[in-house]
VODO-922447 format. One record per residue: chain; y, z, x of N, C-alpha, C, CB in turn; residue in one letter. Coordinates in Angstrom, 2 decimals. Glycine has a CB too. Example, Ala and Ser with C-alpha at 12.3 -4.5 7.8 and 13.67 -1.06 7.14 Angstrom:
% VODO-922447
<"A"; <-5.69; 7.80; 13.19>; <-4.50; 7.80; 12.30>; <-3.30; 7.80; 13.20>; <-4.47; 9.05; 11.31>; "A">
<"A"; <-2.25; 7.08; 12.85>; <-1.06; 7.14; 13.67>; <0.03; 7.87; 12.90>; <-0.60; 5.72; 14.08>; "S">
This chain:
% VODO-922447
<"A"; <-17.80; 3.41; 17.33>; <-16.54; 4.10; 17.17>; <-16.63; 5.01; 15.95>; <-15.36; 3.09; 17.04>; "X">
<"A"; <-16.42; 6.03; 15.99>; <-16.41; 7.10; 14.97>; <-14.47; 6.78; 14.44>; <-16.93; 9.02; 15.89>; "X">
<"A"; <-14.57; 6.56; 13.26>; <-13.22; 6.86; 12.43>; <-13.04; 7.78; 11.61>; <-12.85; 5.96; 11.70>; "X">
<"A"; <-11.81; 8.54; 11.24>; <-11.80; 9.45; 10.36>; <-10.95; 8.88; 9.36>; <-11.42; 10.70; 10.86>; "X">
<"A"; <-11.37; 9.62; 7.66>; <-9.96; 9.23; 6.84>; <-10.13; 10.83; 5.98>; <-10.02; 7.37; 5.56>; "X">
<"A"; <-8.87; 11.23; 6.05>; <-8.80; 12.28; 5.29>; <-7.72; 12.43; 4.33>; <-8.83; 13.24; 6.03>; "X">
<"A"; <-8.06; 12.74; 3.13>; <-7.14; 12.81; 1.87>; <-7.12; 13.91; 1.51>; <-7.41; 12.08; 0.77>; "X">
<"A"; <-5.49; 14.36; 1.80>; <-4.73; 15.87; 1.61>; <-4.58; 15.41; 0.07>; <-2.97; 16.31; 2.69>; "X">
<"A"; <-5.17; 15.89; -1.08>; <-4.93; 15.39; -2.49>; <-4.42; 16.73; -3.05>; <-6.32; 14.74; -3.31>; "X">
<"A"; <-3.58; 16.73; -4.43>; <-3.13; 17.98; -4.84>; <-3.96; 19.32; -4.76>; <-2.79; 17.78; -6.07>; "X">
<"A"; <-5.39; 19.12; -4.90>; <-6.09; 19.83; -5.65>; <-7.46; 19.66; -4.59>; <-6.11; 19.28; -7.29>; "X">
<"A"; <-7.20; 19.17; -3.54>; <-8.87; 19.13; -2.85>; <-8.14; 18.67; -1.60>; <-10.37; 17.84; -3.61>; "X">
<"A"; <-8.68; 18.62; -0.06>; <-8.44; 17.90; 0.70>; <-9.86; 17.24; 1.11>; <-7.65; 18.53; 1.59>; "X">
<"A"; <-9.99; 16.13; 1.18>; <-11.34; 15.58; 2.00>; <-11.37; 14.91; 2.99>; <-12.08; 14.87; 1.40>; "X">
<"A"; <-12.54; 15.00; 3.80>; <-12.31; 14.47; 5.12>; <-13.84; 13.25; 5.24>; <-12.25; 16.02; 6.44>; "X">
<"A"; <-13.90; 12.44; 5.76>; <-14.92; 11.87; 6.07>; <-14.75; 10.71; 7.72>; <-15.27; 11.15; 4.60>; "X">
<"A"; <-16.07; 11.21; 8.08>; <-15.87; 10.33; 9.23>; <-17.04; 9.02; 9.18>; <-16.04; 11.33; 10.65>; "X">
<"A"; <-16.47; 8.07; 9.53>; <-17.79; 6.75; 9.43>; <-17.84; 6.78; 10.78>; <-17.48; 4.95; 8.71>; "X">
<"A"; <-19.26; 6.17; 11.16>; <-19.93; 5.42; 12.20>; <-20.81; 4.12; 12.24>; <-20.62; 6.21; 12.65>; "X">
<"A"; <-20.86; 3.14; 12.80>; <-21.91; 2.43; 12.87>; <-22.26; 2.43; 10.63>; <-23.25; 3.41; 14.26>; "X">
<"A"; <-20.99; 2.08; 10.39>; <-21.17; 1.58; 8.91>; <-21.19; 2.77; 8.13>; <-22.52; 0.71; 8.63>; "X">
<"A"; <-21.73; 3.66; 8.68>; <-22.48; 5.03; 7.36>; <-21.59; 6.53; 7.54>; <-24.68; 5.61; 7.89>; "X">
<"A"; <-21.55; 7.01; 6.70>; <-20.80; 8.21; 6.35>; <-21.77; 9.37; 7.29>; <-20.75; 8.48; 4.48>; "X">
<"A"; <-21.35; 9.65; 8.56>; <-21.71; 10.71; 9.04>; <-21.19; 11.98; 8.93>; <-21.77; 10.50; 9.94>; "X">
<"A"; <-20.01; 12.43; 8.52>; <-19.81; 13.61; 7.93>; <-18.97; 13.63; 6.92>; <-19.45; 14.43; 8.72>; "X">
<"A"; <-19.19; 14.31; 6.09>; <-17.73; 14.65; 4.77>; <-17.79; 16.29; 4.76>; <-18.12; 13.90; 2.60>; "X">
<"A"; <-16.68; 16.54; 4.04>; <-15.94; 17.77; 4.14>; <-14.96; 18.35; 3.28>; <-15.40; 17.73; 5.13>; "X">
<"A"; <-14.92; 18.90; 2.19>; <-13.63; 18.94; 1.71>; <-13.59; 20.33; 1.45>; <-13.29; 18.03; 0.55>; "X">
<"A"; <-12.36; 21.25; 1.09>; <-12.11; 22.42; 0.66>; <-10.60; 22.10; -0.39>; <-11.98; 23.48; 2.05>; "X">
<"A"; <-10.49; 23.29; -1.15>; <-9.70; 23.44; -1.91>; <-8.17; 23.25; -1.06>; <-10.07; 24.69; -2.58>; "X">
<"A"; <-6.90; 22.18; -1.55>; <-5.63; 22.40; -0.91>; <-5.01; 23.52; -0.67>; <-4.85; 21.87; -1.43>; "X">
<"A"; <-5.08; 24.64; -1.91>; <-4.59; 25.82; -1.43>; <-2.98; 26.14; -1.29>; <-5.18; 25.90; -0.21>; "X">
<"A"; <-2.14; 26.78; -1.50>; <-1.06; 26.65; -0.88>; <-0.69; 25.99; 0.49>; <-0.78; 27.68; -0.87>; "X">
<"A"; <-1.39; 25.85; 1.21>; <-1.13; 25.34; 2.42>; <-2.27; 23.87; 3.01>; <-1.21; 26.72; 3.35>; "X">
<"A"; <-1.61; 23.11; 2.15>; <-2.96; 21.78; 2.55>; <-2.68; 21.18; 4.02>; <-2.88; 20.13; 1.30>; "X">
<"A"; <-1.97; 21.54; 4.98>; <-2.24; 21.56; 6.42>; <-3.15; 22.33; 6.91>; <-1.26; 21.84; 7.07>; "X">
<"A"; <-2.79; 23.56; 6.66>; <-4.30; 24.53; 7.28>; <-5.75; 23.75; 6.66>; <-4.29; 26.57; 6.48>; "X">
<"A"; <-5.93; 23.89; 5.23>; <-6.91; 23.20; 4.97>; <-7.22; 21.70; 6.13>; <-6.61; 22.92; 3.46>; "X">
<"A"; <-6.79; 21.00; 5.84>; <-6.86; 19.90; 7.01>; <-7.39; 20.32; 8.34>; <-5.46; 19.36; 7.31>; "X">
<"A"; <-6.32; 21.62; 8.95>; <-7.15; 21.74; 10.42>; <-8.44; 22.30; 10.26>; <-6.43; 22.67; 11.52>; "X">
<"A"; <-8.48; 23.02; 9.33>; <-9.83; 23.88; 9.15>; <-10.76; 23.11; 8.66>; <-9.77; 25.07; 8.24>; "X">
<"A"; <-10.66; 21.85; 8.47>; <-11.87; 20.47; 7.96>; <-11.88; 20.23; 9.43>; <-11.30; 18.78; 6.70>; "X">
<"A"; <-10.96; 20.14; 10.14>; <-10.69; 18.87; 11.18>; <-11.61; 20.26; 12.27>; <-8.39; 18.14; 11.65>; "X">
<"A"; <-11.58; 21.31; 12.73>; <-12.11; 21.84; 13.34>; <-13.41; 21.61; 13.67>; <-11.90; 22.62; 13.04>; "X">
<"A"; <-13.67; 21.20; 15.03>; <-15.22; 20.69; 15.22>; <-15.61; 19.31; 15.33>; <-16.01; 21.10; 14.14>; "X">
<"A"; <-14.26; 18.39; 14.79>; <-14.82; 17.36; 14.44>; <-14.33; 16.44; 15.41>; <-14.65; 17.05; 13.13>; "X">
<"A"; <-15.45; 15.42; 16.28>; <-14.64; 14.61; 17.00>; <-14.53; 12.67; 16.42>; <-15.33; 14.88; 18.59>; "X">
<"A"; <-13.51; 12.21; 16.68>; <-13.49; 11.02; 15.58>; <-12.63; 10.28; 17.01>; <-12.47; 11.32; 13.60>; "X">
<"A"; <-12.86; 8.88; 16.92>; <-11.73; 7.98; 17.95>; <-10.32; 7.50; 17.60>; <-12.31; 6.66; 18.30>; "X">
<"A"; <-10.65; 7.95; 16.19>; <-9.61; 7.28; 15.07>; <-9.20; 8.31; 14.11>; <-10.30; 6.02; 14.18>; "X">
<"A"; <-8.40; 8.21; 13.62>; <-8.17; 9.43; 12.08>; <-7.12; 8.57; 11.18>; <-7.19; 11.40; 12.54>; "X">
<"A"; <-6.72; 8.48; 9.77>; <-5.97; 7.93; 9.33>; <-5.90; 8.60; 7.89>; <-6.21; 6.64; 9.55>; "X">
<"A"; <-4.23; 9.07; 7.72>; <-4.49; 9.95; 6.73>; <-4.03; 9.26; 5.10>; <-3.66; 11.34; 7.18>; "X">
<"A"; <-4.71; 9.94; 4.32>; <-3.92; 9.49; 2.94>; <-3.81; 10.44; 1.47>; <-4.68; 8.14; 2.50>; "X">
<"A"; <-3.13; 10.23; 0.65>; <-3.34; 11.49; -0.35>; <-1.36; 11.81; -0.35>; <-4.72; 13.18; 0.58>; "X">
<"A"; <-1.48; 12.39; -1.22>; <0.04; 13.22; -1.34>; <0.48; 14.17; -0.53>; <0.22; 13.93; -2.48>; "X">
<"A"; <-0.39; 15.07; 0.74>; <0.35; 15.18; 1.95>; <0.05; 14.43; 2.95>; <0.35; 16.29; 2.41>; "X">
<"A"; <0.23; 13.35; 2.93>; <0.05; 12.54; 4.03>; <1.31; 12.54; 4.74>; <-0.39; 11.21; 3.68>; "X">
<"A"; <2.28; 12.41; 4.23>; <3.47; 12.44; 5.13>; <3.30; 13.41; 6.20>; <4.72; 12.76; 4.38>; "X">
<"A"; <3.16; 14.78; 5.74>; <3.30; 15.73; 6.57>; <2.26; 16.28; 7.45>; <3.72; 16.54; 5.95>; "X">
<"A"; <1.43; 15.43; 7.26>; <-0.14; 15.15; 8.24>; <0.04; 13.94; 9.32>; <-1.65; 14.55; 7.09>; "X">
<"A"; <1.10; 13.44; 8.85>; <1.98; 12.43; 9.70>; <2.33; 12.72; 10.82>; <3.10; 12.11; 9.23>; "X">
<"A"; <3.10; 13.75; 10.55>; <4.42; 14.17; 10.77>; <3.30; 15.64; 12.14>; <5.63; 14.82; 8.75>; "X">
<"A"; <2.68; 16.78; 11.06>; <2.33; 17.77; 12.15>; <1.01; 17.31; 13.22>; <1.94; 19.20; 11.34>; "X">
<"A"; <0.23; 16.12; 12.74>; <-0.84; 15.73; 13.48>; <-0.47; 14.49; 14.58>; <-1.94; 15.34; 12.45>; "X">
<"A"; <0.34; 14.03; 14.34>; <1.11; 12.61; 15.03>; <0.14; 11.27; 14.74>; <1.29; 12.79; 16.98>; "X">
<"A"; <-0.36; 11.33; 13.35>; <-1.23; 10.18; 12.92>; <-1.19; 9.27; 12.18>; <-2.02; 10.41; 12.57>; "X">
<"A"; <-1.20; 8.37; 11.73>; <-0.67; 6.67; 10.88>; <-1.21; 7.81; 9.52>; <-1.98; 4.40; 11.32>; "X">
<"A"; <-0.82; 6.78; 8.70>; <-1.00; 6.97; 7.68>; <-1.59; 5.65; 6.93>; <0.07; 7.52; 7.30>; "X">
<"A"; <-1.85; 5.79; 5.51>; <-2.53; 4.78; 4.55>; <-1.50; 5.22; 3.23>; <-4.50; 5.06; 4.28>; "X">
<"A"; <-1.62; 4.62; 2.58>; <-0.80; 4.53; 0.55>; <-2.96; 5.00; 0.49>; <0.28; 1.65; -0.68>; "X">
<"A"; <-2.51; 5.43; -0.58>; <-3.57; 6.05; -1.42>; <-3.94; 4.60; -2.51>; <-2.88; 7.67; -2.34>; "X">
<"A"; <-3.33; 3.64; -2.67>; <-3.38; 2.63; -3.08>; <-4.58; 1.79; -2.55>; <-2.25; 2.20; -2.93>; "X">
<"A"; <-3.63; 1.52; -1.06>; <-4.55; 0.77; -0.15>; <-5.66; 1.05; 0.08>; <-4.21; 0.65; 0.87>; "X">
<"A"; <-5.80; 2.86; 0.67>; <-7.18; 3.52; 0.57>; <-8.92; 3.06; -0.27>; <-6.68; 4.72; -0.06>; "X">
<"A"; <-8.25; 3.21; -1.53>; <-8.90; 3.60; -2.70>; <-9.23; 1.54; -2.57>; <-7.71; 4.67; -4.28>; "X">
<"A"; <-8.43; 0.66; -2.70>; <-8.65; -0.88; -2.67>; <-9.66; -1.10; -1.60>; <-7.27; -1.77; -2.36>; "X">
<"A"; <-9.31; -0.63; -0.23>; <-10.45; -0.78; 1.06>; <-11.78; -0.65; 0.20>; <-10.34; 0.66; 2.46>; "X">
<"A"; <-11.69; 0.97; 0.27>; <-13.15; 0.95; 0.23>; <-13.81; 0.13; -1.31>; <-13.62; 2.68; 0.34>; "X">
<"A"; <-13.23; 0.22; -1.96>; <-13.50; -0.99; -3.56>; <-14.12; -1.66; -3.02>; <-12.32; -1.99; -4.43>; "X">
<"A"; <-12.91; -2.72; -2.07>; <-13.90; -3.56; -1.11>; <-15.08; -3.84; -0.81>; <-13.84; -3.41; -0.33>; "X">
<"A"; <-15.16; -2.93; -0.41>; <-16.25; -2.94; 0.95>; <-17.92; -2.61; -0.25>; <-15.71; -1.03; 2.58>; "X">
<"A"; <-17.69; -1.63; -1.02>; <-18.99; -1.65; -1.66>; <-19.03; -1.93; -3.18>; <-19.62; -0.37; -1.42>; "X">
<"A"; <-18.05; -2.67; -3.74>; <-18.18; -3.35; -4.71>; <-17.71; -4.82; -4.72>; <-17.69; -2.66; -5.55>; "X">
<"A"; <-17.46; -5.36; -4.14>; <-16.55; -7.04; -3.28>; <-16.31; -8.01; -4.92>; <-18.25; -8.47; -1.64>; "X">
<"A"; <-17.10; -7.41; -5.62>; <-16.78; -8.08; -7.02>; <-16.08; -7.28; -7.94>; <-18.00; -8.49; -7.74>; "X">
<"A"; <-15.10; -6.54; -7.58>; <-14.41; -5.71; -8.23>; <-13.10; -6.49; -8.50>; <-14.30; -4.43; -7.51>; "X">
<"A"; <-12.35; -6.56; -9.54>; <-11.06; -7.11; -9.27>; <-9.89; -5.93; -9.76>; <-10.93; -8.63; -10.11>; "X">
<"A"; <-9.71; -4.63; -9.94>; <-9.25; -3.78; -10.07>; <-9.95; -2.33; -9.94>; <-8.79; -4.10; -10.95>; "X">
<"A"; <-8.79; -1.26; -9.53>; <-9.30; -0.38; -9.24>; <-8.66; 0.85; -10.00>; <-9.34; -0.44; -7.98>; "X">
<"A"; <-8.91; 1.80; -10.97>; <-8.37; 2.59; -11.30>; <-8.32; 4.08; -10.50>; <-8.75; 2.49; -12.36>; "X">
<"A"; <-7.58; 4.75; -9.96>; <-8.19; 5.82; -9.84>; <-7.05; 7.31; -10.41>; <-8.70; 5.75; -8.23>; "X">
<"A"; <-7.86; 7.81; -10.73>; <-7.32; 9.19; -11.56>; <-7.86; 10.43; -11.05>; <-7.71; 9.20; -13.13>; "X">
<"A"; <-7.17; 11.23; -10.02>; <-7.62; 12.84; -9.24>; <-6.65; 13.21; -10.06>; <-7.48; 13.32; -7.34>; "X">
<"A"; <-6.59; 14.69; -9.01>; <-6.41; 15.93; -9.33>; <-5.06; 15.93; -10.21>; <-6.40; 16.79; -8.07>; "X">
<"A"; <-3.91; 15.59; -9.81>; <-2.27; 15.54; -10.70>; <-2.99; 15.35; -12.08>; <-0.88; 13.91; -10.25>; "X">
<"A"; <-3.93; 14.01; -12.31>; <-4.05; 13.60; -13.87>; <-5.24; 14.54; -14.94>; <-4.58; 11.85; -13.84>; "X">
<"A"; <-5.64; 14.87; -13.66>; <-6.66; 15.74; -14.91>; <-6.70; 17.29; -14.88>; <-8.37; 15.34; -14.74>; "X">
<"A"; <-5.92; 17.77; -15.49>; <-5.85; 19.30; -15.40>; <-6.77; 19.74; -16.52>; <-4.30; 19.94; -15.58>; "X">
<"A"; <-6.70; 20.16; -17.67>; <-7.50; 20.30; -18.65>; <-8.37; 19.52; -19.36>; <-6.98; 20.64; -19.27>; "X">
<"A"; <-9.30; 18.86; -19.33>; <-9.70; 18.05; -20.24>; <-10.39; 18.87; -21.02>; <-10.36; 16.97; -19.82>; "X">
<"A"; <-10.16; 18.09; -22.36>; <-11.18; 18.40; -23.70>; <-11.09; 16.94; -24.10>; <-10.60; 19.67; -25.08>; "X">
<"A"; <-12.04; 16.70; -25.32>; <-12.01; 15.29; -25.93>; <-10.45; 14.82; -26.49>; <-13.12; 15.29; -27.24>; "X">
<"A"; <-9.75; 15.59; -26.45>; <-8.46; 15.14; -27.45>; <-7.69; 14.52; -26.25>; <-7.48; 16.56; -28.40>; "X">
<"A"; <-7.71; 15.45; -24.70>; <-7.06; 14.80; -23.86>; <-7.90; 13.40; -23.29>; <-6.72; 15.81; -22.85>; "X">
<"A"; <-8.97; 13.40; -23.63>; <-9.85; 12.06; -22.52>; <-9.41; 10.96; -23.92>; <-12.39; 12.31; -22.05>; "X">
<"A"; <-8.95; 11.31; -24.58>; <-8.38; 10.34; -25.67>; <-7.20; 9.77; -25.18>; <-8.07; 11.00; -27.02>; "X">
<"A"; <-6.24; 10.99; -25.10>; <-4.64; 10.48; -24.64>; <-4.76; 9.67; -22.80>; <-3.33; 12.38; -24.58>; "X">
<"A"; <-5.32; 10.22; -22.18>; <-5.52; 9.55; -21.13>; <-6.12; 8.40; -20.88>; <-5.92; 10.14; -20.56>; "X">
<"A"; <-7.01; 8.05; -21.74>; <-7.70; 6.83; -21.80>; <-6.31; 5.36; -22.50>; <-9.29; 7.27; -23.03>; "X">
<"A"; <-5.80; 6.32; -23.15>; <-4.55; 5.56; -23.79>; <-3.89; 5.27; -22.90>; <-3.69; 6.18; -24.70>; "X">
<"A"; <-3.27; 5.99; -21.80>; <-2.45; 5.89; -20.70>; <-3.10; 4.78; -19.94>; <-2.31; 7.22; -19.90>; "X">
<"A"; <-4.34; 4.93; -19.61>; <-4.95; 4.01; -18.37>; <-4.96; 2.77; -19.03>; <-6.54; 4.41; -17.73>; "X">
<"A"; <-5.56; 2.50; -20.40>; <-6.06; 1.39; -21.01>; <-4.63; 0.71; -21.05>; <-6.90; 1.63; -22.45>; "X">
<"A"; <-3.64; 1.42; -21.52>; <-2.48; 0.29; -21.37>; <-1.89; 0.02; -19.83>; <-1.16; 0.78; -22.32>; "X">
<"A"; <-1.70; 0.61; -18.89>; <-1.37; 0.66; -17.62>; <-2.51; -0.66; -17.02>; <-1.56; 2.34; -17.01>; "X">
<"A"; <-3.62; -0.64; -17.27>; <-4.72; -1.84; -17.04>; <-4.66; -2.69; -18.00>; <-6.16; -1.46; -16.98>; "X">
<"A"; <-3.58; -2.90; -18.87>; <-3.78; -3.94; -19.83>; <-2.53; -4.82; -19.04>; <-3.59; -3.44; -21.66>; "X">
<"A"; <-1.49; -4.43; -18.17>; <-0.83; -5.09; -17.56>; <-1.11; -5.69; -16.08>; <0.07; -4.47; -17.67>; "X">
<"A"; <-2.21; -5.33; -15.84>; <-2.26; -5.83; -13.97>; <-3.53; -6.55; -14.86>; <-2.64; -4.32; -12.08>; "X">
<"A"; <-4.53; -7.15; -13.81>; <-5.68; -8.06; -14.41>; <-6.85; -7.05; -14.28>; <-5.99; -9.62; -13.54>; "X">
<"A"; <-7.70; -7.54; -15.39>; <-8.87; -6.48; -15.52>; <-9.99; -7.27; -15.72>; <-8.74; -5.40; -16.73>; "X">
<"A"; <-9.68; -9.05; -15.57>; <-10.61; -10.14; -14.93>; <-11.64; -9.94; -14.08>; <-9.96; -10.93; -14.26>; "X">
<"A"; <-12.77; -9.66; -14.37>; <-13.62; -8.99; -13.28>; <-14.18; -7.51; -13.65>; <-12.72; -8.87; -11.95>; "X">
<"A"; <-14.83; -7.13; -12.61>; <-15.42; -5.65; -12.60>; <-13.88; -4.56; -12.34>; <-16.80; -5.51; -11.03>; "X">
<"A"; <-14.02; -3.48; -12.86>; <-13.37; -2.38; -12.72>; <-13.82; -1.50; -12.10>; <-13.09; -1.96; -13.60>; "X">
<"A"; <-13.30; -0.90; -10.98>; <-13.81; 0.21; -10.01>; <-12.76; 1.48; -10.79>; <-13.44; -0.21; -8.00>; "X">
<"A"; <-13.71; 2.69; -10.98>; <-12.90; 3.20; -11.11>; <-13.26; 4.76; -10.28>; <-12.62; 3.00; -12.46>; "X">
<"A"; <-12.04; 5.34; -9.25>; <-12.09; 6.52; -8.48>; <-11.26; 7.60; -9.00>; <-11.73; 6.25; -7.16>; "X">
<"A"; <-11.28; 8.82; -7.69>; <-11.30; 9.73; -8.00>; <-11.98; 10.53; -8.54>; <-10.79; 9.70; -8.25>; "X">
<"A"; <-11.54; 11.88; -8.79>; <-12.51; 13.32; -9.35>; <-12.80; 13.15; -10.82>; <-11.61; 14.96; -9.21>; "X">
<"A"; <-11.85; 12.32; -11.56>; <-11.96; 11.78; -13.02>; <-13.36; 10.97; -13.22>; <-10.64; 10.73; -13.35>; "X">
<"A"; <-13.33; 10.22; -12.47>; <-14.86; 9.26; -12.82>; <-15.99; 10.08; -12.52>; <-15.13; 7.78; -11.81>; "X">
<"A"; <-16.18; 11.13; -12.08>; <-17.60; 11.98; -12.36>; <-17.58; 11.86; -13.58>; <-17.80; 13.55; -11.95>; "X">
<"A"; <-16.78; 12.20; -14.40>; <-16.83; 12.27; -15.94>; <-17.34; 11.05; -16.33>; <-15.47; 12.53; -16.66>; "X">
<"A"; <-18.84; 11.21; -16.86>; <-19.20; 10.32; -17.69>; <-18.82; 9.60; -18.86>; <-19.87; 10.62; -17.87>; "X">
<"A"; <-18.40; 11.35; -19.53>; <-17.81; 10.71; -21.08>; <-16.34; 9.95; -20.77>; <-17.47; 12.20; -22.42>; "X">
<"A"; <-15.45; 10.14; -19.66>; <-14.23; 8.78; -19.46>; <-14.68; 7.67; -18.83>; <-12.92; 9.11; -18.53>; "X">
<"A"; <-15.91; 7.63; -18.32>; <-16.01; 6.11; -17.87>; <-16.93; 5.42; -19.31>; <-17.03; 5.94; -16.06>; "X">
<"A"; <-17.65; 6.18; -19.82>; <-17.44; 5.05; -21.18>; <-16.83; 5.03; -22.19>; <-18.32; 4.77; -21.81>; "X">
<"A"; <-15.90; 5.83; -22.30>; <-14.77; 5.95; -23.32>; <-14.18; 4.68; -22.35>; <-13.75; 7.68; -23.54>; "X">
<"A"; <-13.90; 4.36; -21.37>; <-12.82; 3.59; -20.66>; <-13.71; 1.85; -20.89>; <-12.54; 4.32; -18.65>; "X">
<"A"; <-15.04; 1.87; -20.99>; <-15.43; 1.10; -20.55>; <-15.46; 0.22; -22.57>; <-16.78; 1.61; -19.40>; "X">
<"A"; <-15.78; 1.34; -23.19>; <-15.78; 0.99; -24.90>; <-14.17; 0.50; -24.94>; <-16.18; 2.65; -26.17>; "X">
<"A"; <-12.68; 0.92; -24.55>; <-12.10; 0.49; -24.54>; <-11.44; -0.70; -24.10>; <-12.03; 1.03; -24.54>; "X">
<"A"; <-11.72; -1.05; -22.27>; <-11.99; -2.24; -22.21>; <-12.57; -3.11; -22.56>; <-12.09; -2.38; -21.72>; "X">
<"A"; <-13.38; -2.79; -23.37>; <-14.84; -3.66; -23.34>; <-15.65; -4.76; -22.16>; <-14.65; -4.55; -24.47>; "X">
<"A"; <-15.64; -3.86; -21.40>; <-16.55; -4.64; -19.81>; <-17.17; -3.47; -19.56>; <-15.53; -5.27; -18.14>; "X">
<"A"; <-17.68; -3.88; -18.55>; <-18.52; -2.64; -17.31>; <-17.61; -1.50; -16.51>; <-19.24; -3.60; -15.83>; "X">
<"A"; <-17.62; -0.74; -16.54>; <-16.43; 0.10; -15.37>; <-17.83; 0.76; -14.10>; <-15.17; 2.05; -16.54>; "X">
<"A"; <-17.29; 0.42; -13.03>; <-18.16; 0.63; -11.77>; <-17.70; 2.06; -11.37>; <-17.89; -0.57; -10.49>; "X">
<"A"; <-18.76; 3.17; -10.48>; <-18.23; 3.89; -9.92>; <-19.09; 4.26; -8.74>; <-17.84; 4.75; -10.72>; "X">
<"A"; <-18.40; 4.65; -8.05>; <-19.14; 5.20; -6.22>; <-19.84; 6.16; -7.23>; <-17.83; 6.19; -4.45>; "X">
<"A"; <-20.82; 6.56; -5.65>; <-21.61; 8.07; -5.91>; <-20.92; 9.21; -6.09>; <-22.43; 8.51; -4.83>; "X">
<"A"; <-20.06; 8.98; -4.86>; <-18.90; 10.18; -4.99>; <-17.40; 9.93; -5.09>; <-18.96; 11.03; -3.79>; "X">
<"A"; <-17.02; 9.29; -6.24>; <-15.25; 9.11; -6.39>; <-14.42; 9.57; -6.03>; <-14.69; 9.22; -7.23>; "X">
<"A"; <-15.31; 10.93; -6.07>; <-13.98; 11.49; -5.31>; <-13.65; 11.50; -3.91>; <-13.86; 12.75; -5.53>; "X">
<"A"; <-14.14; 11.08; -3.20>; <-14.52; 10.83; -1.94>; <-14.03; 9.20; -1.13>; <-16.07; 11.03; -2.10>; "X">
<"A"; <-13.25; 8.33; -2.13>; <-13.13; 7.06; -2.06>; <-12.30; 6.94; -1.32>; <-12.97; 6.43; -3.04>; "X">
<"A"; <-11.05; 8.14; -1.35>; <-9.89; 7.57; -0.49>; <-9.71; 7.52; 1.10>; <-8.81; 8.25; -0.89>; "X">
<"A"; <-10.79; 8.94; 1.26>; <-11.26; 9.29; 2.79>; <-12.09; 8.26; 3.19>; <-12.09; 10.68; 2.99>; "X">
<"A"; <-13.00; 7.73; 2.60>; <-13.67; 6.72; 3.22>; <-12.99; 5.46; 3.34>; <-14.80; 6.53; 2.62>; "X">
<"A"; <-12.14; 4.78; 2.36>; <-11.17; 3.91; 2.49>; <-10.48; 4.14; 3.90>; <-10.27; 4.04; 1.32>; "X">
<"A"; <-10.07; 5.33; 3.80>; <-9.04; 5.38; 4.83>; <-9.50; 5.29; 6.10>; <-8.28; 6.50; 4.76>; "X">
<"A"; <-11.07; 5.76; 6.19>; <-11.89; 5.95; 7.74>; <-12.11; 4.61; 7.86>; <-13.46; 6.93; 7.90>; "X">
<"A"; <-12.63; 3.71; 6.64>; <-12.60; 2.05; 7.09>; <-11.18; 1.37; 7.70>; <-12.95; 1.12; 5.65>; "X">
<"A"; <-10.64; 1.57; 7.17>; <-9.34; 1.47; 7.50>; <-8.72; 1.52; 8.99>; <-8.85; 2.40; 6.81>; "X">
<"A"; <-9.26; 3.17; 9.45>; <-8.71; 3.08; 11.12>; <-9.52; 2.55; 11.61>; <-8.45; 4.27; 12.02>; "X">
<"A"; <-10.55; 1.87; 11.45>; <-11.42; 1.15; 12.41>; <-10.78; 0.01; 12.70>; <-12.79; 0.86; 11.96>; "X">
<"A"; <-9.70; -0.49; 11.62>; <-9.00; -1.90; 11.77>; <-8.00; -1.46; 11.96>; <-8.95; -2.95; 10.74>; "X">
<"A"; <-7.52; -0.20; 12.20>; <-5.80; 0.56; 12.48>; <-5.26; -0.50; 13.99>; <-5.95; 2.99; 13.12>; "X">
<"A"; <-4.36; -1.03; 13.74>; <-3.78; -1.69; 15.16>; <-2.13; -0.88; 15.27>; <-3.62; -3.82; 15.00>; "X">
<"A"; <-1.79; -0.04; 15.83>; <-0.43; 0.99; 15.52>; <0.54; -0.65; 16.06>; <-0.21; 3.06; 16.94>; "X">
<"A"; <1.79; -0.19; 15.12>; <2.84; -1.36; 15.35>; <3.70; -1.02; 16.60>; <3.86; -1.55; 14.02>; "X">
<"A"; <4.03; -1.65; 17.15>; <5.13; -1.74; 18.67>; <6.19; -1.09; 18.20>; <5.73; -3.37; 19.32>; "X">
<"A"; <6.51; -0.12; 18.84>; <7.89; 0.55; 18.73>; <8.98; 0.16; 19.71>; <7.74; 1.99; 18.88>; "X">
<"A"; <10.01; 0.00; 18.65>; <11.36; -0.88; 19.54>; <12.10; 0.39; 20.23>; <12.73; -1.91; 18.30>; "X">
């Protein structure tokens, strides 16, 4: 079964389709004023049995594609899952949180996250996604502040589409009354 998960995110849309376990295609382009077109213009070409969307236009990928949806929450937790299983939190920080960085902001932001993770449990490994964790210098600024390990995919930014393509493989749509 080929699944799709695609994340309409402020600042990127990505698409990825799994098969038989492995990432057979990814895709992303800039949102653009119009992160629906972007979407069809990923989705063009592509055939999937499944699709399941997530990201901040998901509603309306909902709504013009007639497709379930995922929380960007859940997304980003799936795939944690699946290739880190010893993770017990997951941070993730795209496009809304990082507009400019210089060192003064990976300071103030690290402040933000470090206390925001000082309230849920950070018992365990830390996954951390999104376009933010390419950044080397915030995953060990984050990791000197926790003081543990902070984990990251190959491609973070890429976590929520694949979450989400794991995801419709287990999609069961609910009974409508």
């Amino acid at each position: 079964m080929r699944c799709a998960g695609i994340d309409i995110g402020s600042r990127s849309v990505k698409l990825v389709v799994v098969a038989n376990h492995a990432i057979v295609e990814c895709r992303q382009a800039d949102t653009g004023y119009d992160g629906m077109a972007a979407a069809r213009s990923l989705l063009d070409g592509v055939t999937c049995d499944r699709i399941l969307a997530t990201g901040c236009g998901r509603g309306q990928f909902e709504v013009d594609f007639e497709a379930p949806t995922v929380t960007e929450i859940k997304a980003h937790a799936a795939r944690a899952r699946c290739f880190f299983p010893e993770a017990a939190t997951v941070l993730d920080i795209g496009g809304q949180d990082s507009k400019a960085i210089a060192f003064s902001l990976h300071t103030s932001a690290l402040r933000r996250a470090a206390g925001m993770l000082r309230r849920v449990s950070t018992d365990g490994p830390l996954v951390f996604s999104g376009g933010v964790a390419k950044n080397h210098c915030m995953r060990r600024l984050l990791e000197e502040a926790l003081q543990q390990p902070v984990l990251a995919a190959d491609d973070p930014q890429i976590v929520g589409p694949v979450g989400a393509a794991v995801l419709a493989g287990n999609y069961q749509p609910s009974p409508r009354s």
